[in-house]
Every structure is written in C-alpha cells, then in structure tokens.
N, C-alpha and C positions, 0 to 999 in steps of 0.2 A: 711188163704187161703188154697184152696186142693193143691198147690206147697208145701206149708210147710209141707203137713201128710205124703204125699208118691213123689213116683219118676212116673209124671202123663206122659203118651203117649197120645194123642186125634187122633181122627181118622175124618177125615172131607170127611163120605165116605157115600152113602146110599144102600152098599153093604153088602156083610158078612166079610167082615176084622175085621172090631170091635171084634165081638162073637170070628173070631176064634186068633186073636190077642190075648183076652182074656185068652182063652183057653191055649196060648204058654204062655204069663207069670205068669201063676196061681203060687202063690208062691217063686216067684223069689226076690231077692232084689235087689238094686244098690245102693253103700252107706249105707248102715244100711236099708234105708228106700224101703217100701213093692211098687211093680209094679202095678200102678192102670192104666187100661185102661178107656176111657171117647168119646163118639161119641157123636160128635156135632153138633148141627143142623145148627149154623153161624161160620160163619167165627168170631167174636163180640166174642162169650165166650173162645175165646183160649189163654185168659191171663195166666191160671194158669196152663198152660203146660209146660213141660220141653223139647218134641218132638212130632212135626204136624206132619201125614202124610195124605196126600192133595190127594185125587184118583183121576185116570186121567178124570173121566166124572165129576170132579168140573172144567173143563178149562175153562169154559163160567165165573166164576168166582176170578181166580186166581189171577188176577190182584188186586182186592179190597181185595182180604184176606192179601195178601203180604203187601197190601199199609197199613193196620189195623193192621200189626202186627209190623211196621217200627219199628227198635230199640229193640224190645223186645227181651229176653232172651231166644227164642224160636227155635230148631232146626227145621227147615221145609224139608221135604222129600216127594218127591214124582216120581210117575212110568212117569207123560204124558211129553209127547216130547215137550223141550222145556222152561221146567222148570223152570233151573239156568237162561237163558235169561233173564224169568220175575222176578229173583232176586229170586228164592229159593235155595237152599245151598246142595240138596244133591239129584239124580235124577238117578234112580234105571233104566239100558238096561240093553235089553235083547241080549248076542253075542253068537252064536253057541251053543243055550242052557243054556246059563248059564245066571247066573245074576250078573249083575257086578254095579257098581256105577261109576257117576262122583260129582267132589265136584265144587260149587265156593267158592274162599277165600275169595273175595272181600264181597259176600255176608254173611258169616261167620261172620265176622270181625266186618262189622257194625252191627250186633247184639249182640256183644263185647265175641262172643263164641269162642272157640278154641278148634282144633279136634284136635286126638291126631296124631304124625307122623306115626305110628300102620297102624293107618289107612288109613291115606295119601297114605302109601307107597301101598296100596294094591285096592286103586281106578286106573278105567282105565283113566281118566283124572283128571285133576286139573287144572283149570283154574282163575286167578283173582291173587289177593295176599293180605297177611294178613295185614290189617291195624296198625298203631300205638296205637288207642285208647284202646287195652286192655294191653300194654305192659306199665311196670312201669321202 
C-alpha cells in the first residue's frame, strides 16, 4: 500500500494547497520514511493516508468523507467552520492573525489515533476525551 512507502498527507482540495504543500515538504522525513503528498479527487481513495486535509469549499461534502473514513487510521484536518462537530479531529481558526487549532479527542480516539500532549498543550481548544480503545 502507498501507507507503507512513505508518511502520505492527501489533500481533498481543488485549490493550490496540493502544489504548494508539496513544495513545503520536498525532502522531509517523518520516521525514517519520505513525505509524499497525494490530491484526491474522492473522498473513496483516502485509505492510504496517514493525514486528510479536507478545504473548506469540500463542506457540501464533509459529512460522507468523515462517514467513509469511520474508524480508519486517518488524521483528518481542516480550515471550514465546524468541523470537529461533524466529527473531524483537528480544525485550523483564524484569531487576531494568527492561526491557531482546536482538537476533538473524542474524534481522535475513535480512530484509535493519539496526539501528542506537545501538542495538546498548545491548541486553543480541546474538546471531547480520549477513548479507552487505544489504551492497553
């Protein structure tokens, strides 16, 4: 699978994020393994991602990407308002300039993923809480 070559980001965008996403991780690794970016035309091919980011003019679809990706192993991220309601996990505002994230755990969780505290600590919100199923 392209999960297993590289550390795959997808982009579910028909903007220039792709290109210039590309452009930012040329060369980077995560884990040993090389930063492939991959722009998708469904929602259907994002199995073998590691991190979705969802743009905000995919709203009209959101709901059936999220429902298609139930369970999987997939970070989902995105800018449109709203987000985390419809169950994505990490949802990029905009506050006085800056850009800041909020996370849900709940939706983390059921996709058996785990952020790190790093990062936690430095979202403007957190909302939900982390599941039992990924703890041993």
């Amino acid at each position: 699978s392209a999960r297993g070559r590289g550390f795959t980001i997808c982009v579910l965008s028909d903007g220039a994020l792709a290109p210039t996403l590309t452009a930012a991780v040329a060369g980077q690794k995560v884990n040993g393994k090389a930063v492939l970016v991959r722009r998708l035309a469904s929602p259907q091919e994002a199995a073998g991602c590691h991190i979705l980011f969802v743009d905000s003019g995919e709203s009209g679809r959101v709901r059936d990407l999220l429902a298609a990706l139930d369970q999987s192993p997939v970070l989902t991220v995105s800018d449109m308002p709203g987000f985390l309601q419809q169950g994505g996990m990490i949802q990029f505002v905009l506050e006085r300039d800056n850009i800041r994230f909020k996370v849900d755990l709940s939706n983390v969780s059921s996709a058996r993923l785990m952020l790190s505290s790093e990062l936690l600590k430095v979202a403007v919100s957190v909302t939900g809480r982390p599941g039992t199923e990924g703890t041993r």
